[in-house]
N, C-alpha and C positions, 0 to 999 in steps of 0.2 A: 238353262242349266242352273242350278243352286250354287253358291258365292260360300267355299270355307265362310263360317265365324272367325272373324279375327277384330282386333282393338286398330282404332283410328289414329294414326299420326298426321301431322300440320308440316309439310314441307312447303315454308314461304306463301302459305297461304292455300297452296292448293291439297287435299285430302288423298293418303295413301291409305286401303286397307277399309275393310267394315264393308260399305254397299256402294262404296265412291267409285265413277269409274278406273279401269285400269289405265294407268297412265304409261308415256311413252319417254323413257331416257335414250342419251346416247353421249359419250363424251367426245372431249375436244381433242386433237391430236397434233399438235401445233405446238413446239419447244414451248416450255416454259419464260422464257425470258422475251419472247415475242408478244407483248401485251396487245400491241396493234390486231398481230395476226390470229390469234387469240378472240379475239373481240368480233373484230370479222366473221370468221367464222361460226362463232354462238350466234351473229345477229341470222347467217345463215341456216343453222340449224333451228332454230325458231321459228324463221319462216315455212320451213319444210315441214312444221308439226311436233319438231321437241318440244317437251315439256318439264322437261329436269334436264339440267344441263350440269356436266358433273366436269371439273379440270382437274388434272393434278398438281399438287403443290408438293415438289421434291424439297423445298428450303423456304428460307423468311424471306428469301427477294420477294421470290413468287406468291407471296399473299399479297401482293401488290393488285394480280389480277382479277382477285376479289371484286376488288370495288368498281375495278374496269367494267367486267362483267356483268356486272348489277346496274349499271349505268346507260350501260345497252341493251341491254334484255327485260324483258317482263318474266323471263323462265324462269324459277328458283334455281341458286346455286350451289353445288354440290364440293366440296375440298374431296380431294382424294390423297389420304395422307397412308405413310407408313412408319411406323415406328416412335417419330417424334412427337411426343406431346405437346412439346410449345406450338408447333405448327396447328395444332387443335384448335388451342388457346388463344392463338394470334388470328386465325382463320374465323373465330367464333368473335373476337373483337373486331373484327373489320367487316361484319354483318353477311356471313355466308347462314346459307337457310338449310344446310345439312351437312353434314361429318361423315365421311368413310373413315372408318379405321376398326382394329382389331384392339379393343381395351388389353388382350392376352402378351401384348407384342410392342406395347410401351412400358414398362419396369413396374415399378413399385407400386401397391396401393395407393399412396398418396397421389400418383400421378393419374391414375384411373379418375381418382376422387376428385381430382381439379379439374378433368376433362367433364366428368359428369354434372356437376354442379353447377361451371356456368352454359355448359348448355341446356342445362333444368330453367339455368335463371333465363337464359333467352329465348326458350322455347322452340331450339335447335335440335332435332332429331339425329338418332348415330346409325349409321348402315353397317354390321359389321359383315365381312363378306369372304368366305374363306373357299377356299378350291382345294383340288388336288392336292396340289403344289405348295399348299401352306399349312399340311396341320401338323400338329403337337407330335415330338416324337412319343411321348407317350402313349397316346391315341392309337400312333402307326404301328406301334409294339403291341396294341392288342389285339389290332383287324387283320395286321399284316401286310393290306394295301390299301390307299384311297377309297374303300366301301362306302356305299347311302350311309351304312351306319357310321363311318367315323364320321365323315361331313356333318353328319345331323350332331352327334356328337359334340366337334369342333366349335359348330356354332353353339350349342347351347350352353357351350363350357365359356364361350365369351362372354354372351350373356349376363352370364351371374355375376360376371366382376362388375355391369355395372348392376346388376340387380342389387345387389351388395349394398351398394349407395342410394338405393331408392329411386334407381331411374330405370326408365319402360318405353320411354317413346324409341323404341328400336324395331329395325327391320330388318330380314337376315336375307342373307342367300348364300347360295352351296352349289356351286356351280363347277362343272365338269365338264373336259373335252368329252367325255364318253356319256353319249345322248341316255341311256338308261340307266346309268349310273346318276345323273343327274334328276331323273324325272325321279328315281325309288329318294334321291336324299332326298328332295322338295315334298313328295308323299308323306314320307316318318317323320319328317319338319312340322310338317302341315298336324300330323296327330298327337305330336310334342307340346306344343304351344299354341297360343293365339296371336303371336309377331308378325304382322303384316309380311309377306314373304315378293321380293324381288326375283325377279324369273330371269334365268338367263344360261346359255352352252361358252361355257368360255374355251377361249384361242379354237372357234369352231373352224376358222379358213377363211379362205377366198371368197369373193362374192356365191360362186356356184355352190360349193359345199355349206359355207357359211350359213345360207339361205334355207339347204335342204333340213341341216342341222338343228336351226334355229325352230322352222316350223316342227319337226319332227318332237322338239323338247318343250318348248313352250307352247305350239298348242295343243300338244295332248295333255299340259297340266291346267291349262286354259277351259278345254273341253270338260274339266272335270270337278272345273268351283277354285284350284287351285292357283292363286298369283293376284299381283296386287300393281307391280309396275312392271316394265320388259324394256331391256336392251338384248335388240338382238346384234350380237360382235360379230364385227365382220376385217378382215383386213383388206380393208377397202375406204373411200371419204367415209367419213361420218354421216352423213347426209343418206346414203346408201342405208345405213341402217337403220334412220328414221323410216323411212319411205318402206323399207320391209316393213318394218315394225307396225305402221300405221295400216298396210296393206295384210296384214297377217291379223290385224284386231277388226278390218273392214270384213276379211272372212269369215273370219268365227263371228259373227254378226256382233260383235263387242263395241264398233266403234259404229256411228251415225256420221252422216255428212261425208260430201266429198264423192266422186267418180267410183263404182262399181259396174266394171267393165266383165260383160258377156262375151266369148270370143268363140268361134268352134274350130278344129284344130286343121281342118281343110281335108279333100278326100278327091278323087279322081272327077267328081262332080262340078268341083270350083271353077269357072271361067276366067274370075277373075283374082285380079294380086291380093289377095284378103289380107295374108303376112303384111304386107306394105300395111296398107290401108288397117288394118289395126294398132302397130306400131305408130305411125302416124297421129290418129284418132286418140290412143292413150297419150302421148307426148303433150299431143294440144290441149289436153284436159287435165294435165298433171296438178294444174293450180287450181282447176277449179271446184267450189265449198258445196256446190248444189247435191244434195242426195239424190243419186239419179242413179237406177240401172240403165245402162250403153251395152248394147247386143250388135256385135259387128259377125255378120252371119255368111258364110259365103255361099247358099244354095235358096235360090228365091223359090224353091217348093218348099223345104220343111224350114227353114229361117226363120219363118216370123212366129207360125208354130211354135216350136223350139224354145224361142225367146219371148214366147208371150208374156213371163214375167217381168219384161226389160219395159222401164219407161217407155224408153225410143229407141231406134235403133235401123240395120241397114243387113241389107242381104243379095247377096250379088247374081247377077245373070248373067247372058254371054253379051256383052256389049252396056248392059244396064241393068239397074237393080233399084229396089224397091225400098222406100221411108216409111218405115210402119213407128208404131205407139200402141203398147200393151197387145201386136199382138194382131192389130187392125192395120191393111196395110192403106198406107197416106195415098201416097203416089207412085209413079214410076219414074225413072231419073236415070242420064246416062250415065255410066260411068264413071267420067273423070269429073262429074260432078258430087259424084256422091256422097265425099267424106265433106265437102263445101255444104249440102244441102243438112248433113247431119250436123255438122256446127252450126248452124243458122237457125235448125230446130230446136236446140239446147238455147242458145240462145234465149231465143222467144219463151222460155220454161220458167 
């Protein structure tokens, strides 16, 4: 696929936007005033593959967990602020590597101009991020309801306040519970400008819908050159939507490394527990970094067939089944040996 043109932002060192891969956010959801739990948490999400890790800061306590979080993590960190300026400004002194905020939705000029300025000085990037739920009534007065067009709109009217001031390391997103509503703002966005563009379906739901949602919006803007970072929201842990996220960039062949699991969905033919024995097999391999297709097959006639693309892999019979590799089968194996023999091949890889 071809990658929109858009201009490079430095979030804490790692690159959003241009030809850099897409990167994977997801925020923390942990009261603010719980620094511990907070910390925890990010060192959590880290391991599971975030790579922007974004908090909210509702007050000046809570920029305390700035430094906390910086302290623990190697993941740039993100302020999620509203309204307040100072929180910007205090957020930006205590060494955060990115700013949420709406420049439209903190007061006066001069305040825009203090928020932009010293994050020019320290090379601090602004996400400014509007939904549904947040535009201008003006805006709402010409569309009539949440449209692609007012979202695109919204953002690019934020924009200019700091355009205003000479600053550009910004990145936008427009994000919507209503999956085609979102993909058409991120389109007109996309032909607007060259701002690195964050991809995301906000208050999509629960794990299941959340999920369907998510792929549904971000990767068909994915499929199409369109998007630069992704969270995909879920109300569910955080971690839940790294693991999507990661597993949604594994698909679109976006991301390298790490378990890409072949599975067939089972049919009157099955002998054996394939359900089990794949859940299993992915559980045990969640952590592991090897690029590797894994083909859990449940018919030892077309299985290996089937999954000739798959590294390695297993295909079941009535009592036993088969360890093949690209396709070639290895051996024959009982059973309740099988998912043992397939770990031990990975293994050895």
């Amino acid at each position: 696929m071809i990658r929109r043109t858009c201009r490079t932002v430095t979030v804490g060192g790692i690159p959003v936007g241009g030809d850099a891969p897409i990167t994977v956010q997801s925020m923390l959801n942990i009261p603010a005033d719980d620094v511990q739990g907070n910390v925890a948490q990010a060192v959590a999400l880290e391991q599971a593959g975030c790579e922007i890790i974004r908090v909210a800061v509702p007050n000046m306590n809570s920029v305390r967990l700035i430094g906390a979080l910086k302290e623990a993590v190697k993941a740039p960190v993100v302020a999620d602020i509203h309204f307040d300026y100072r929180l910007a400004l205090e957020s930006a002194a205590a060494g955060v590597d990115k700013i949420r905020i709406n420049p439209g939705n903190i007061g006066e000029d001069s305040r825009v101009k203090a928020v932009a300025d010293v994050c020019r000085s320290k090379g601090i990037p602004i996400r400014i991020g509007v939904n549904s739920g947040s535009l201008e009534r003006e805006i709402l007065a010409k569309y009539g309801s949440p449209t692609p067009e007012a979202l695109r709109d919204s953002a690019l009217y934020h924009a200019s306040l700091l355009e205003k001031f000479d600053f550009h390391d910004i990145v936008l997103s427009m994000k919507s519970s209503h999956v085609d509503t979102m993909i058409k703002a991120y389109e007109l966005t996309a032909q607007a400008c060259d701002y690195p563009l964050h991809l995301g379906v906000t208050e999509a739901g629960t794990q299941r819908m959340g999920l369907i949602k998510s792929a549904a919006g971000i990767g068909s803007l994915l499929l199409h050159g369109i998007g630069d970072t992704i969270r995909v929201s879920l109300t569910d842990d955080p971690i839940q939507e790294v693991r999507a996220a990661v597993d949604l960039l594994k698909a679109l062949d976006l991301r390298k490394g790490g378990i890409h699991f072949i599975s067939c969905p089972t049919c009157g033919r099955t002998k054996i527990d394939l359900i089990r024995l794949a859940n299993e097999a992915e559980e045990k391999l969640a952590g592991c970094q090897k690029d590797l297709k894994v083909a859990i097959m449940g018919c030892v006639v077309n299985g290996p067939g089937e999954a000739r693309e798959a590294d390695v892999g297993i295909a079941g019979g009535n009592g036993e089944g088969l360890l093949f590799k690209k396709g070639e089968i290895i051996r024959k194996v009982p059973e309740n040996r099988l998912l043992e023999e397939l770990m031990a091949e990975i293994e050895s890889m």
